[in-house]
KEVEXTI-473121 format. One record per residue (C-alpha): x negated, y, z; residue number from 1. Coordinates in nm, 3 decimals. Layout:
@x=X; y=Y; z=Z; num=NUM
...
END
This chain:
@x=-7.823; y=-6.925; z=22.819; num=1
@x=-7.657; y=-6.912; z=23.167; num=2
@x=-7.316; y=-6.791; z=23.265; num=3
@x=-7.456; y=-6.512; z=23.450; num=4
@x=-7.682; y=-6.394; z=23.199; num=5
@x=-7.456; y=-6.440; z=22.931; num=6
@x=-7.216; y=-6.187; z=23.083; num=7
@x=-7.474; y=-5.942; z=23.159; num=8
@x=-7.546; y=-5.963; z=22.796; num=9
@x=-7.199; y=-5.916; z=22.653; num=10
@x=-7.111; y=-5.664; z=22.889; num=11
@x=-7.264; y=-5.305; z=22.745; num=12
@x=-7.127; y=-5.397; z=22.423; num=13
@x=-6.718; y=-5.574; z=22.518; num=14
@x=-6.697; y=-5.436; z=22.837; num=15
@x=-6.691; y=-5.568; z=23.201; num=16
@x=-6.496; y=-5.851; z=23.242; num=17
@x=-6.237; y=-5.939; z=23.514; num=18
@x=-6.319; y=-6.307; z=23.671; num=19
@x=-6.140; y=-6.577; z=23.819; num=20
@x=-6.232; y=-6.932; z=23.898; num=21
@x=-5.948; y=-7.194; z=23.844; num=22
@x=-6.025; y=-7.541; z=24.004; num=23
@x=-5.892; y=-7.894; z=23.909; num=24
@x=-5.880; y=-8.215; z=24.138; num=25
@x=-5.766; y=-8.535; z=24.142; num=26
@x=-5.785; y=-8.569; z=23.766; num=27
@x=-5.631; y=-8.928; z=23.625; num=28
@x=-5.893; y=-9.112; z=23.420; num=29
@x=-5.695; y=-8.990; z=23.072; num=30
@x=-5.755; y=-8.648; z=23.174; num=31
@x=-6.123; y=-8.708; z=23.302; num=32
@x=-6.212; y=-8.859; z=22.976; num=33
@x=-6.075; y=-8.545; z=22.807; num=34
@x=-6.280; y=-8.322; z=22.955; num=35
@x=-6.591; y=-8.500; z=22.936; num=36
@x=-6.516; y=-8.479; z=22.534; num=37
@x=-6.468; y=-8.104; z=22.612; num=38
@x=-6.718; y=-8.026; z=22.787; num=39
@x=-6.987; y=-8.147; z=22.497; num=40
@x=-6.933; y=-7.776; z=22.467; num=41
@x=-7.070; y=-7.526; z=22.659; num=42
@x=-6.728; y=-7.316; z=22.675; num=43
@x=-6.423; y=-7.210; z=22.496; num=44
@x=-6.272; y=-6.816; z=22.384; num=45
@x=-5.994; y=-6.779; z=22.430; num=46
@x=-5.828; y=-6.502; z=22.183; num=47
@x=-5.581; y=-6.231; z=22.297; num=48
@x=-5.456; y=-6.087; z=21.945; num=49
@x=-5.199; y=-5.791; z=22.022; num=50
@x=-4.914; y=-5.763; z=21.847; num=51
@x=-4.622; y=-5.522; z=21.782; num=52
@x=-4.392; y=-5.393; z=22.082; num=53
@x=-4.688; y=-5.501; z=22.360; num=54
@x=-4.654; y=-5.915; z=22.283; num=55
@x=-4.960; y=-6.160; z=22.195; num=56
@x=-5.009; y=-6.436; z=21.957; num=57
@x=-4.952; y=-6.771; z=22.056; num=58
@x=-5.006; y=-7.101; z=21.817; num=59
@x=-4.878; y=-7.473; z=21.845; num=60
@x=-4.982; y=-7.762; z=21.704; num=61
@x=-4.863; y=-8.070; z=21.570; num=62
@x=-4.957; y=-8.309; z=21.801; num=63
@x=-4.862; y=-8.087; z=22.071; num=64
@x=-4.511; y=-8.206; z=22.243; num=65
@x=-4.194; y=-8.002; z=22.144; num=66
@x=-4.187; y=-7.626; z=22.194; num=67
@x=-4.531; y=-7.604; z=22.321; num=68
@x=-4.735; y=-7.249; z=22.172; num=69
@x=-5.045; y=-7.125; z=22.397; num=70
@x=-5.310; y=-6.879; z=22.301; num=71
@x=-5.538; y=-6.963; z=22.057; num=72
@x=-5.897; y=-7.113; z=22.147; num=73
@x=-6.217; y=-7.305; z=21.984; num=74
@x=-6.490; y=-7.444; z=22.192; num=75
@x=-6.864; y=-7.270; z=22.171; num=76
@x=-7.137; y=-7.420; z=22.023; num=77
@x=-7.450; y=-7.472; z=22.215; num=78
@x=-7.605; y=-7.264; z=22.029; num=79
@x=-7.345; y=-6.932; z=21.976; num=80
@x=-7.289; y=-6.673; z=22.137; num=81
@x=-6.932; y=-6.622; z=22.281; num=82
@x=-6.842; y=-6.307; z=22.152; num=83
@x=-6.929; y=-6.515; z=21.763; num=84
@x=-6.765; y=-6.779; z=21.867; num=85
@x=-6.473; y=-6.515; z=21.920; num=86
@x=-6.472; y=-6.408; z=21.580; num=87
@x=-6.533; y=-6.740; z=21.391; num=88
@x=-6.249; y=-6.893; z=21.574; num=89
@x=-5.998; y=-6.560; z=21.491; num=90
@x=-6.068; y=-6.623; z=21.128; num=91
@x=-6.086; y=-7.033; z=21.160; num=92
@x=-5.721; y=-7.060; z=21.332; num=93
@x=-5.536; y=-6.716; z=21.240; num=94
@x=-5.756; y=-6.655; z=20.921; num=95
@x=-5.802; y=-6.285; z=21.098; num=96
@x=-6.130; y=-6.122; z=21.124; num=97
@x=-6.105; y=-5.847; z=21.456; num=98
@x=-6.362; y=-5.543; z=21.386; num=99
@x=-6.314; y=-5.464; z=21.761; num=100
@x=-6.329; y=-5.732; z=22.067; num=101
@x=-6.304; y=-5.622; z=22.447; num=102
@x=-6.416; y=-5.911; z=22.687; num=103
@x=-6.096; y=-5.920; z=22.933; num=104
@x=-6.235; y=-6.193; z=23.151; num=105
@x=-6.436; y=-6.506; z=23.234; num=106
@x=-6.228; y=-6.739; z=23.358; num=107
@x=-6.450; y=-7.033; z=23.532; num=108
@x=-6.261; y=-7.385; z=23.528; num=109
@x=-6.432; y=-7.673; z=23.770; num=110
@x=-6.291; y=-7.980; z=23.702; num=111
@x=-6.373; y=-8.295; z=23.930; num=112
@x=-6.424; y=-8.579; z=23.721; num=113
@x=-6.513; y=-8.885; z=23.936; num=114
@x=-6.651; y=-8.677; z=24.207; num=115
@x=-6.861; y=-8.480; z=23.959; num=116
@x=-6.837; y=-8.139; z=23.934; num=117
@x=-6.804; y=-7.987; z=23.543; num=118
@x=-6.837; y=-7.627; z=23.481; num=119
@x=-6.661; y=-7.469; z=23.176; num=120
@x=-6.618; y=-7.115; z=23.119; num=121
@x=-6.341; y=-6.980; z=22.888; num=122
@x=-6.427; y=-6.636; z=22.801; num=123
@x=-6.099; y=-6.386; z=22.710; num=124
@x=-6.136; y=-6.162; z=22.406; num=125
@x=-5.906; y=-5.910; z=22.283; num=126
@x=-5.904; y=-5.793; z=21.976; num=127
@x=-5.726; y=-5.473; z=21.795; num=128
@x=-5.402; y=-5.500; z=21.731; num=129
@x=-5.299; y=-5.713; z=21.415; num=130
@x=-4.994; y=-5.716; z=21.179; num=131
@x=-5.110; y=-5.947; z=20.939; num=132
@x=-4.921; y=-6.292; z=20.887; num=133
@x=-5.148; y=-6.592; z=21.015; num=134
@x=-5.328; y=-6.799; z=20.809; num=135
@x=-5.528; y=-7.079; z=20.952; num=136
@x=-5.856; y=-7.103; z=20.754; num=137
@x=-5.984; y=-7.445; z=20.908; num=138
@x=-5.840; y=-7.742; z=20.705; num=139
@x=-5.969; y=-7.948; z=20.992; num=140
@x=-5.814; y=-7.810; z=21.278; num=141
@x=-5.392; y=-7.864; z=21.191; num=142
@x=-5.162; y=-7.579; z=21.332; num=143
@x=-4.798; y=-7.571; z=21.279; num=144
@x=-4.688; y=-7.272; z=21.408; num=145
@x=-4.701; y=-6.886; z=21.550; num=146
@x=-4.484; y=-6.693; z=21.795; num=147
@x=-4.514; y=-6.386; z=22.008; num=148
@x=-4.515; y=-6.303; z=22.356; num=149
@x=-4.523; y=-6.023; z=22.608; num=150
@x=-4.638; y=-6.050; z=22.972; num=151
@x=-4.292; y=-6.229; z=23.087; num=152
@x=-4.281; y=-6.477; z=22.797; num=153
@x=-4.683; y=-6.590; z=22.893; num=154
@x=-4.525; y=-6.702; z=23.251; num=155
@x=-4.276; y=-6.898; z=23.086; num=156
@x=-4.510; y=-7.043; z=22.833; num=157
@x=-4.724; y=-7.135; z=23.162; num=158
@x=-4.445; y=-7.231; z=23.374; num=159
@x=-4.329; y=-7.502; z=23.057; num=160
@x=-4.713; y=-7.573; z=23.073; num=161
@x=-4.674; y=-7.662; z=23.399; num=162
@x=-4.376; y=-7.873; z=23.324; num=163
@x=-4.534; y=-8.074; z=23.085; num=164
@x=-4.468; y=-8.491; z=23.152; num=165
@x=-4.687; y=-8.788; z=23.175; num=166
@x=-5.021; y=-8.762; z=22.944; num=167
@x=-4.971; y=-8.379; z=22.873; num=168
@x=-4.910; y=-8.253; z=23.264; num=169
@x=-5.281; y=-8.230; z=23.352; num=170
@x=-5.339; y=-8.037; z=22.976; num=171
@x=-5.023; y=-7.822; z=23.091; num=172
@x=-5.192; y=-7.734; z=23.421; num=173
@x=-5.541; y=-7.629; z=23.238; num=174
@x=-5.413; y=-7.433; z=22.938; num=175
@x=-5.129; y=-7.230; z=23.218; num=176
@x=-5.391; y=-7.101; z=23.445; num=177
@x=-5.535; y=-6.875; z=23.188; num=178
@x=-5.210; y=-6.780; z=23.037; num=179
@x=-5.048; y=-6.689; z=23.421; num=180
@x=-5.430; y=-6.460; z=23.407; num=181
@x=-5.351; y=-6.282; z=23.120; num=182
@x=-5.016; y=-6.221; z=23.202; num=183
@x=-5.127; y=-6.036; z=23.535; num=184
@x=-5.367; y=-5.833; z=23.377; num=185
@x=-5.178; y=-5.717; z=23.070; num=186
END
């Protein structure tokens, strides 16, 4: 299913989403690779759980450098629909399963990968507020760790994105364009 007509679908029933297009150049072969492994997907959701006092749930990883948490994700399978994918991946990383989603936004990431233009949506999805402790159901996918953050905190986390050294700076710059989005539309 297209983009277009994806959105058109999910729309009477999450809600019209905001949309933004985020665009990445120059890429260093390390990075390019990445997304190319990526992009065997046809997109990501990207989950906005609410928390207490008007903060969101972020989630780090081992392998992720020191103090690094972002907003939980999971790729879509070809053959999913996003707002499933939404709900397999709240229960798969925060063992959490929303009986309400809102479609916040599409946000459309172009990477240039050797002059080649790649196309991946992430599509945002809220989800009620939760109170529950997380529990990661998916032995295969390792996460360490859970925090909170309001709108201020998600331009930090983006800003130490940003910040991010050598291998990770190119990751950094991906994974803080859609936290800098949420945090204006919060």
């Amino acid at each position: 299913m297209g983009l277009e007509r994806e959105i058109k679908t999910l729309t009477p029933l999450y809600g019209a989403p905001a949309r933004a297009v985020f665009e990445f150049k120059n890429l260093s072969d390390n990075f390019g690779a990445w997304v190319t492994r990526l992009t065997r997907r046809r997109g990501e959701v990207i989950l906005v759980v609410p928390r207490a006092r008007a903060r969101v749930l972020l989630h780090t990883k081992p392998h992720y450098p020191e103090n690094v948490y972002r907003l939980p994700t999971g790729g879509i399978r070809r053959r999913e629909a996003a707002d499933a994918a939404a709900r397999r991946e709240a229960y798969e990383e925060i063992g959490f399963q929303p009986a309400t989603l809102r479609l916040l936004g599409v946000l459309e990431n172009i990477f240039w990968v050797r002059g080649k233009k790649i196309k991946y949506p992430s599509f945002v999805f809220r989800t009620e507020t939760w109170r529950g402790a997380p529990t990661p159901t998916d032995p295969d996918e390792p996460i360490s760790g859970f925090t909170d953050a309001d709108a201020l905190e998600l331009q930090a986390t983006a800003l130490y994105l940003t910040s991010l050294p050598g291998p990770w700076r190119e990751w950094g710059a991906f994974r803080a364009a859609s936290h800098l989005w949420l945090a204006a539309h919060l």
